[in-house]
Backbone atoms as SQL, in Angstrom:
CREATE TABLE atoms (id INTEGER PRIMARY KEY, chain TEXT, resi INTEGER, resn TEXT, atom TEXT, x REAL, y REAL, z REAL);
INSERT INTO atoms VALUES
  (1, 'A', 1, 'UNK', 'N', 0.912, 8.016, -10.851),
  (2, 'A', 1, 'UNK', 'CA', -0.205, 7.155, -11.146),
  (3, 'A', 1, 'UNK', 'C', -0.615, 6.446, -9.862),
  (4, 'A', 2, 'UNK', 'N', -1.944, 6.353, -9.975),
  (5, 'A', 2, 'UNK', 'CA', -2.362, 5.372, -8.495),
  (6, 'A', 2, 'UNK', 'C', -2.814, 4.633, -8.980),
  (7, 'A', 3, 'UNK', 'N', -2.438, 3.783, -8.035),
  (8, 'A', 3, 'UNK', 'CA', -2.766, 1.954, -8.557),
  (9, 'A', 3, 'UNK', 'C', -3.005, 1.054, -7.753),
  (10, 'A', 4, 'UNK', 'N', -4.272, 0.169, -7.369),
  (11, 'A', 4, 'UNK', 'CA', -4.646, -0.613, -6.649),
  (12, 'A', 4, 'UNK', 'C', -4.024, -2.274, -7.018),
  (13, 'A', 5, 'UNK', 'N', -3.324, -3.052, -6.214),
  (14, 'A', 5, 'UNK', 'CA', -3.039, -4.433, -7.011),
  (15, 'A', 5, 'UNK', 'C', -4.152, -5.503, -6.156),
  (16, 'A', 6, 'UNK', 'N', -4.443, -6.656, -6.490),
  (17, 'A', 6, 'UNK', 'CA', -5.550, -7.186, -6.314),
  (18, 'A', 6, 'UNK', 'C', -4.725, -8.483, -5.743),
  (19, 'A', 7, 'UNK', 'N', -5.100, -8.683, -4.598),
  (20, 'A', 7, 'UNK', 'CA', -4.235, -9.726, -3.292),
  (21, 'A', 7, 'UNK', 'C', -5.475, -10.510, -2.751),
  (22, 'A', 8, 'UNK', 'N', -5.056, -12.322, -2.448),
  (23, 'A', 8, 'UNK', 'CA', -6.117, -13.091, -1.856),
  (24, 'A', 8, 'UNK', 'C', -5.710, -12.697, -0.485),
  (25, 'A', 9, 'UNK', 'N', -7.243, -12.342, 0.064),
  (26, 'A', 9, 'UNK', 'CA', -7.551, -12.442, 1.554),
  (27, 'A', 9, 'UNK', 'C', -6.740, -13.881, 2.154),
  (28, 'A', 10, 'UNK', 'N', -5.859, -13.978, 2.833),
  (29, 'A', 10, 'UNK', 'CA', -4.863, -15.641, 3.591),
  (30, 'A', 10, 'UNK', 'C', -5.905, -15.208, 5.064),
  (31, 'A', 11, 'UNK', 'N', -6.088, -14.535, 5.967),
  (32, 'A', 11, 'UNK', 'CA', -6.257, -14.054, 7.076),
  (33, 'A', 11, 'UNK', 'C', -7.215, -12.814, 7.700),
  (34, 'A', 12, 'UNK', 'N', -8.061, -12.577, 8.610),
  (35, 'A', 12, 'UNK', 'CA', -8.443, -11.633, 8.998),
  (36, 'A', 12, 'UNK', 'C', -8.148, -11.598, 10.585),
  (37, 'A', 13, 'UNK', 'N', -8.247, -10.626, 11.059),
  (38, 'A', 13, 'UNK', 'CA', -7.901, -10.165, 12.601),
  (39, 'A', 13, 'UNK', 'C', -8.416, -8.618, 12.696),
  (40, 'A', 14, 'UNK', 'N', -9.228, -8.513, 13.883),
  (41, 'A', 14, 'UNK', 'CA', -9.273, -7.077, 14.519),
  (42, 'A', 14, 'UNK', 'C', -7.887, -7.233, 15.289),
  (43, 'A', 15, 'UNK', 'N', -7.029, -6.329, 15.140),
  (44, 'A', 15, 'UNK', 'CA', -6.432, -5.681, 15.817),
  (45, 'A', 15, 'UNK', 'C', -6.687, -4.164, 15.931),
  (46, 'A', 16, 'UNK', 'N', -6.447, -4.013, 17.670),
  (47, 'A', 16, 'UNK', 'CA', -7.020, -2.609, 17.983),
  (48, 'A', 16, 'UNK', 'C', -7.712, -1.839, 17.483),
  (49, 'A', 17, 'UNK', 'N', -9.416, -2.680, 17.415),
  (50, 'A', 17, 'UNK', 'CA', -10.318, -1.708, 16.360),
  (51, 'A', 17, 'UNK', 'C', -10.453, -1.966, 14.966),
  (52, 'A', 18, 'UNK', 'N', -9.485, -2.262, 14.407),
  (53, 'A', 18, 'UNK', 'CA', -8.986, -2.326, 12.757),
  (54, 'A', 18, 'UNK', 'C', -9.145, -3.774, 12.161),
  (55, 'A', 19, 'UNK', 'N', -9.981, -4.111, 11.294),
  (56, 'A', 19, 'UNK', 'CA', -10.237, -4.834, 11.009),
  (57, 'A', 19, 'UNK', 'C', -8.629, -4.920, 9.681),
  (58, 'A', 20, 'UNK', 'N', -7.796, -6.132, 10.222),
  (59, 'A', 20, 'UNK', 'CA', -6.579, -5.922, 9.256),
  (60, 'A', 20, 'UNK', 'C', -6.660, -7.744, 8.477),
  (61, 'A', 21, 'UNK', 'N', -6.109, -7.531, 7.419),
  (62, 'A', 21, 'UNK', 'CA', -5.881, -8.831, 6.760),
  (63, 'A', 21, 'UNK', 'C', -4.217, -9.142, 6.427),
  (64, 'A', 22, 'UNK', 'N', -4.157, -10.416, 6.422),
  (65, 'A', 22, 'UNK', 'CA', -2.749, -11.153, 5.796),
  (66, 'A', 22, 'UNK', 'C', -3.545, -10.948, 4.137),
  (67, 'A', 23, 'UNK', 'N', -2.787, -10.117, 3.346),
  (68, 'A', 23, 'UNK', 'CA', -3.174, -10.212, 2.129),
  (69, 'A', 23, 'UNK', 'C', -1.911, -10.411, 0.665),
  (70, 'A', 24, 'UNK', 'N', -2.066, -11.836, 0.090),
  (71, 'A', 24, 'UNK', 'CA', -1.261, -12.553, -1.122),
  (72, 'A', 24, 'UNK', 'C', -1.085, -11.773, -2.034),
  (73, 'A', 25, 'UNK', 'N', -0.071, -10.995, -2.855),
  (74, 'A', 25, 'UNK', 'CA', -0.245, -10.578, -4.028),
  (75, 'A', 25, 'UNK', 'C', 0.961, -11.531, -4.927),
  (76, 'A', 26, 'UNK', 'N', 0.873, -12.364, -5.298),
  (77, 'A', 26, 'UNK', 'CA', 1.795, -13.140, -5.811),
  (78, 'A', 26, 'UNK', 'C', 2.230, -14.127, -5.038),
  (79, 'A', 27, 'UNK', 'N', 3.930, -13.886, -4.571),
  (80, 'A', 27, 'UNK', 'CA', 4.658, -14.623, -3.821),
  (81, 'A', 27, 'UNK', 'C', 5.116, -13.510, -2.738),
  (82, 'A', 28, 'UNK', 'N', 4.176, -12.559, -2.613),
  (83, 'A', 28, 'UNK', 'CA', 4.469, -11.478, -1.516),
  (84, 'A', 28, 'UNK', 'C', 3.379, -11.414, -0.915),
  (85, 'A', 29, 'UNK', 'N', 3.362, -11.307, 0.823),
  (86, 'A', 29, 'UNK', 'CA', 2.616, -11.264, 1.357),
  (87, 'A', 29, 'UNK', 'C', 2.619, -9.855, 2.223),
  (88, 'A', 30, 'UNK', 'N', 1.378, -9.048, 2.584),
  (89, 'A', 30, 'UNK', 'CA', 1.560, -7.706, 3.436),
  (90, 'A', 30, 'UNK', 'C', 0.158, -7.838, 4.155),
  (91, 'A', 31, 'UNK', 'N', 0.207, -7.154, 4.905),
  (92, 'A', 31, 'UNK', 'CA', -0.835, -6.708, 5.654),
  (93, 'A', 31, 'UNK', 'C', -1.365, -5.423, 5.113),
  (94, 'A', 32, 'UNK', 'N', -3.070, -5.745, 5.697),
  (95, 'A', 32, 'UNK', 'CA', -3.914, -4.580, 4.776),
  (96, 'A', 32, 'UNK', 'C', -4.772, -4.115, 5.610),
  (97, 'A', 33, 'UNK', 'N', -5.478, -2.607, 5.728),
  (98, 'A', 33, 'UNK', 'CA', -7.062, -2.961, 6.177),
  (99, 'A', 33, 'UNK', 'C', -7.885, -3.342, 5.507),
  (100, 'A', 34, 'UNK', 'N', -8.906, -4.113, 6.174),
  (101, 'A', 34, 'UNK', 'CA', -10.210, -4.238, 5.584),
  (102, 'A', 34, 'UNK', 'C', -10.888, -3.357, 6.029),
  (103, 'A', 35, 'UNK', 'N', -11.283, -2.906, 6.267),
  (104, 'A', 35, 'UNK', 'CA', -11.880, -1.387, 7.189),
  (105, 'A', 35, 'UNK', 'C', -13.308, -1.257, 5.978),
  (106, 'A', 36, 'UNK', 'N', -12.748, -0.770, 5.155),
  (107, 'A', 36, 'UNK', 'CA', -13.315, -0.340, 3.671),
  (108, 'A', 36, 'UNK', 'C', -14.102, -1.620, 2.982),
  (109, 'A', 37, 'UNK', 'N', -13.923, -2.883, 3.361),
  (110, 'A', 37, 'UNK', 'CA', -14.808, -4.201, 2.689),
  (111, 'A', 37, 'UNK', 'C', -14.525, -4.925, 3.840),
  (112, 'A', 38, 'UNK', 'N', -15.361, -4.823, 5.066),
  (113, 'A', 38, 'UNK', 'CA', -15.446, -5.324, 6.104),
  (114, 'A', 38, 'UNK', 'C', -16.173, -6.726, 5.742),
  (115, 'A', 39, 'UNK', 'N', -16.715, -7.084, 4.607),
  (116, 'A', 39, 'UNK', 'CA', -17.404, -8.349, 4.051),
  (117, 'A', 39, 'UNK', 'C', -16.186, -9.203, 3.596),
  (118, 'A', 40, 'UNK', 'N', -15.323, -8.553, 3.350),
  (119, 'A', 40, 'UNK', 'CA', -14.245, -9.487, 2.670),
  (120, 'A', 40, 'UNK', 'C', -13.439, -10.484, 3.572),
  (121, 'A', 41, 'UNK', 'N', -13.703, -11.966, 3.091),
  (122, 'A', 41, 'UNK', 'CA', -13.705, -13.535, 3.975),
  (123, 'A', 41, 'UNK', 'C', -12.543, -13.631, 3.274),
  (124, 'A', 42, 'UNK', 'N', -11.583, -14.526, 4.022),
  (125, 'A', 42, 'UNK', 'CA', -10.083, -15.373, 3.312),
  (126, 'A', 42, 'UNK', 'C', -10.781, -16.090, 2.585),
  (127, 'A', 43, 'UNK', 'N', -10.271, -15.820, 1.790),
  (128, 'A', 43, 'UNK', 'CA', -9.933, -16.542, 0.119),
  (129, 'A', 43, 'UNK', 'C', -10.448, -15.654, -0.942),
  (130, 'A', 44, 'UNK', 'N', -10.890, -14.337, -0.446),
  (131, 'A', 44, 'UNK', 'CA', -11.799, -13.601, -1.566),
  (132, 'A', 44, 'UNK', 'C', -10.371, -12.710, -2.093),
  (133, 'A', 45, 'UNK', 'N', -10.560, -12.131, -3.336),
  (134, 'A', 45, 'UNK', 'CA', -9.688, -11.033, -3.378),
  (135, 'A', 45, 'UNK', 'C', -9.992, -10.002, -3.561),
  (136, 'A', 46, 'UNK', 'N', -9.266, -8.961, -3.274),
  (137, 'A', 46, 'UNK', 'CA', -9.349, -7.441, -2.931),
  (138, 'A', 46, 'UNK', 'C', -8.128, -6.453, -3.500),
  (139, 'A', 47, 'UNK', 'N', -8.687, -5.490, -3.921),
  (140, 'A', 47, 'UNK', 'CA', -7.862, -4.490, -4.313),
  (141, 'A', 47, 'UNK', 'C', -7.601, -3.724, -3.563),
  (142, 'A', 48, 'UNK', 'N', -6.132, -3.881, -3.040),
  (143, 'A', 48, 'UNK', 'CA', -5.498, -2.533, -2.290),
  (144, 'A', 48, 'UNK', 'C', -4.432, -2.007, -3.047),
  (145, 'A', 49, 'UNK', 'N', -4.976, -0.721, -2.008),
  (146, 'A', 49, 'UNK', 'CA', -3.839, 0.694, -2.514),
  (147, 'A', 49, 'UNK', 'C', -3.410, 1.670, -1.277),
  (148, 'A', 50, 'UNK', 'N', -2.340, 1.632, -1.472),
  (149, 'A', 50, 'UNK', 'CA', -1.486, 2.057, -0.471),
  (150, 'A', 50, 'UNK', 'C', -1.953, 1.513, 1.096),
  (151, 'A', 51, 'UNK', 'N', -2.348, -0.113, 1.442),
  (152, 'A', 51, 'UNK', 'CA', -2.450, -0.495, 2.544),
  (153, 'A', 51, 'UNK', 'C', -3.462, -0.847, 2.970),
  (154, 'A', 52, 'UNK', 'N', -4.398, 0.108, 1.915),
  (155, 'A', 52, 'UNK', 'CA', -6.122, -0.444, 2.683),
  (156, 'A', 52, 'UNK', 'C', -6.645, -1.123, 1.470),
  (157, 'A', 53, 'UNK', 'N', -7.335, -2.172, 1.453),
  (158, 'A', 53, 'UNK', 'CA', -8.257, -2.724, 0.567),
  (159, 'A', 53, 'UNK', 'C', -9.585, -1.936, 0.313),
  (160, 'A', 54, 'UNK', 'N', -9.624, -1.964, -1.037),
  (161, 'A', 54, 'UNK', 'CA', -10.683, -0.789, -1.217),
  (162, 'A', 54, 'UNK', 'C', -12.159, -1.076, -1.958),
  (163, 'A', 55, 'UNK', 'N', -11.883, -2.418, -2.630),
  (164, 'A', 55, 'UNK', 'CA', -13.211, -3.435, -2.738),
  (165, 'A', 55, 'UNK', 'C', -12.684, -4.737, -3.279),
  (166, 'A', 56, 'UNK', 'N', -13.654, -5.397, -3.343),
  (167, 'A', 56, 'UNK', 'CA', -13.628, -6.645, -3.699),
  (168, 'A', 56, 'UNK', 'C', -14.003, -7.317, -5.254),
  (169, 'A', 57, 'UNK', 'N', -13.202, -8.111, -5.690),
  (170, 'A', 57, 'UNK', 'CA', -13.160, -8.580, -7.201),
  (171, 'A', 57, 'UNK', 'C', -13.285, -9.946, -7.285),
  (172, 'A', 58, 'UNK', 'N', -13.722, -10.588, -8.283),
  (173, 'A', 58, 'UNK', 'CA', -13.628, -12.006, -8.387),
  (174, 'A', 58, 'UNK', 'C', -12.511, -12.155, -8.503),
  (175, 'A', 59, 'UNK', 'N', -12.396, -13.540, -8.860),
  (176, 'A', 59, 'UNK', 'CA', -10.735, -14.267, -8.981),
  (177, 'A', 59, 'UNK', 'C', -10.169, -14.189, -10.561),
  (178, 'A', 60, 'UNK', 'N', -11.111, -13.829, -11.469),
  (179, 'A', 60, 'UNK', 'CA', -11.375, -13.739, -13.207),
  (180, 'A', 60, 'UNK', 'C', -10.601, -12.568, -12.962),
  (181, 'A', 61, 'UNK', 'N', -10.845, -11.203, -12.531),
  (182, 'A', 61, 'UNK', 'CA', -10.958, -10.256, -12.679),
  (183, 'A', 61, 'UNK', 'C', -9.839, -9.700, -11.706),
  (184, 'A', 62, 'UNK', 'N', -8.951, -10.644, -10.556),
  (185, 'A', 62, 'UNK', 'CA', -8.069, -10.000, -10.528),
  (186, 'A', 62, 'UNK', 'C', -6.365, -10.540, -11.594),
  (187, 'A', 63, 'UNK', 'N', -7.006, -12.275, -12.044),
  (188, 'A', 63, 'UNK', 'CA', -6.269, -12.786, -12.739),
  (189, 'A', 63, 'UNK', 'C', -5.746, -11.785, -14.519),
  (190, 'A', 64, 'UNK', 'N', -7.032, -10.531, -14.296),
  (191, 'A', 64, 'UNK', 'CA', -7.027, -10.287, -15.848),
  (192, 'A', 64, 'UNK', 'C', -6.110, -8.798, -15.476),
  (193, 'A', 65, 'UNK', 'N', -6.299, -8.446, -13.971),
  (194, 'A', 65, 'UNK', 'CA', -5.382, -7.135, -13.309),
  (195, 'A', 65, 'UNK', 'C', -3.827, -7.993, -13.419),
  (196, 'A', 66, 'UNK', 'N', -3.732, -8.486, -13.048),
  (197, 'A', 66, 'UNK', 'CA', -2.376, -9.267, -13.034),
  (198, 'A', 66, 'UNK', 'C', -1.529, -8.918, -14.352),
  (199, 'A', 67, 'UNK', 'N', -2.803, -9.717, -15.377),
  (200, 'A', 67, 'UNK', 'CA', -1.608, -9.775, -16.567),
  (201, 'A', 67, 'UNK', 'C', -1.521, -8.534, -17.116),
  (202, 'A', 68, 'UNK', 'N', -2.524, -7.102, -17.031),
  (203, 'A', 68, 'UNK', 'CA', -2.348, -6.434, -17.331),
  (204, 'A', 68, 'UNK', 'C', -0.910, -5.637, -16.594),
  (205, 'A', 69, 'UNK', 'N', -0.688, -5.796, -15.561),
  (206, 'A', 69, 'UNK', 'CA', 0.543, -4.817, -14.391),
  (207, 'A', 69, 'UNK', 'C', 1.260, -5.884, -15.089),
  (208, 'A', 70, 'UNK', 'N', 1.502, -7.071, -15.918),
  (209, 'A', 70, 'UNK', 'CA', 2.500, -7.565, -15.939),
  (210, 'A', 70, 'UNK', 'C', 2.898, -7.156, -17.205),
  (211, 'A', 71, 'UNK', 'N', 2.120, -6.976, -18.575),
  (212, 'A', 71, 'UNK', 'CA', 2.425, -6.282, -19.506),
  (213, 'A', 71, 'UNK', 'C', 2.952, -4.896, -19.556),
  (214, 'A', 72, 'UNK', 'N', 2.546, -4.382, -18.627),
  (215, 'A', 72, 'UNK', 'CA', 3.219, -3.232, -18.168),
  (216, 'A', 72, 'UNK', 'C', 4.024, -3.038, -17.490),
  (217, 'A', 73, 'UNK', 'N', 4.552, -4.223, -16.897),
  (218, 'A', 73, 'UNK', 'CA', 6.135, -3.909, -16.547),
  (219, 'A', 73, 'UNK', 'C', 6.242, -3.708, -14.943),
  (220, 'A', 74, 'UNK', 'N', 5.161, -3.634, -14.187),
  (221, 'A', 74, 'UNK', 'CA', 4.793, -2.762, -13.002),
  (222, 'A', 74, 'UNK', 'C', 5.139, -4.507, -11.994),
  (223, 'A', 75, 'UNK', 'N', 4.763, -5.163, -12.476),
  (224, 'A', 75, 'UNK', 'CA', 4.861, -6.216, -10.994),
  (225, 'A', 75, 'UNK', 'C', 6.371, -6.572, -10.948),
  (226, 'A', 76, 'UNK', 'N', 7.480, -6.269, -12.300),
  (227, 'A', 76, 'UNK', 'CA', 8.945, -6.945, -12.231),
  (228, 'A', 76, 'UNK', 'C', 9.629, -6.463, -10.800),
  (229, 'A', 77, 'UNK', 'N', 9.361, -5.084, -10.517),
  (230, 'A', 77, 'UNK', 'CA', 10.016, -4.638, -9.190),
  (231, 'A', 77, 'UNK', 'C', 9.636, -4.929, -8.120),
  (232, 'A', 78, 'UNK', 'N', 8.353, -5.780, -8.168),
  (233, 'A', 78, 'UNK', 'CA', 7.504, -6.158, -6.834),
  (234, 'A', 78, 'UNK', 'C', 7.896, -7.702, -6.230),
  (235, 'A', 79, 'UNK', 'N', 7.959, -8.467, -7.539),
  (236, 'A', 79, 'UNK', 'CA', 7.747, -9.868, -7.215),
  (237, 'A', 79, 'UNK', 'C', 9.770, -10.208, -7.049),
  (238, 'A', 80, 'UNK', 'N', 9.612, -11.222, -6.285),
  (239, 'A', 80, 'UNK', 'CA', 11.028, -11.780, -6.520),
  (240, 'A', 80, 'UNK', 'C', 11.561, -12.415, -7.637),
  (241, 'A', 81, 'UNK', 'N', 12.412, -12.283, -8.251),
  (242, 'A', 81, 'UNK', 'CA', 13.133, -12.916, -10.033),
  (243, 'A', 81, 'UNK', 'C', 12.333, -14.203, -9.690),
  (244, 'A', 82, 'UNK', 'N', 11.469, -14.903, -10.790),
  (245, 'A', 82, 'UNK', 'CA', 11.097, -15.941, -11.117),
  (246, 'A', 82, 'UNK', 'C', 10.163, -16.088, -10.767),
  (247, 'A', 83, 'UNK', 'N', 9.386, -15.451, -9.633),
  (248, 'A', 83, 'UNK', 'CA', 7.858, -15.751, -9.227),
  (249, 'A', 83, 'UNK', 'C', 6.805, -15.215, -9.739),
  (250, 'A', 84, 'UNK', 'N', 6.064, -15.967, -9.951),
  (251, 'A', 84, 'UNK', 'CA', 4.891, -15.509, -11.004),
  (252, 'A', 84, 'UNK', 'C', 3.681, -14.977, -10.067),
  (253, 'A', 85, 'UNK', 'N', 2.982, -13.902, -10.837),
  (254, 'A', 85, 'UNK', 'CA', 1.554, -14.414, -9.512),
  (255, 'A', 85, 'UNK', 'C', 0.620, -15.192, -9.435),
  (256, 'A', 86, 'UNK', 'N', 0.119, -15.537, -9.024),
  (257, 'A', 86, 'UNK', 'CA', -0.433, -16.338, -8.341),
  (258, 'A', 86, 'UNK', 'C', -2.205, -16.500, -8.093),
  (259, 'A', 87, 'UNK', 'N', -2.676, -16.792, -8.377),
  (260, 'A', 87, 'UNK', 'CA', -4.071, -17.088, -8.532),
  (261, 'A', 87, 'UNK', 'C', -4.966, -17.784, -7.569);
C-alpha cells in the first residue's frame, strides 16, 4: 500500500538546488522535499510519501488523515509510546 502522511511545514531551506523542509508528523520530525509544492510556507501542511511532499492540505484535513492512520493502526509503529499527533 502507498501512503502519504500529512506533516506541518517547521522549516524551509534550498539546499544544493533542492528546495528541502524540516517537516512535523506528530512528535517525529524528518526532512522532506518541497520540490513538488514549492508554495508550501512553515506552518502549512503537506502530504509526504516516501520523502517528498506531494501537495498541500489544510489543517481540517490533515487532522481527519491522522485519525484515520490512527484507526488503522498505521501511526502505533511510527510515533513514540504515548505521543499523540499533533495538530
Amino acid at each position: 500500500m502507498c501512503l502519504a502522511i500529512p506533516g506541518r511545514v517547521l522549516s524551509r531551506a534550498n539546499v544544493n538546488g533542492v528546495i528541502v523542509g524540516k517537516i512535523q508528523f506528530g512528535g517525529i520530525t524528518r526532512q522532506a522535499s518541497l520540490d513538488f509544492v514549492p508554495e508550501a510556507a512553515i506552518g502549512d501542511y503537506v502530504m509526504v510519501h516516501v520523502g517528498f511532499a506531494i501537495s498541500r492540505v489544510d489543517a481540517e484535513e490533515a487532522r481527519r488523515t491522522y485519525e484515520l492512520l490512527e484507526t488503522m493502526g498505521v501511526l502505533e509503529s511510527e510515533l513514540p509510546p504515548g505521543e499523540e499527533p499533533r495538530n
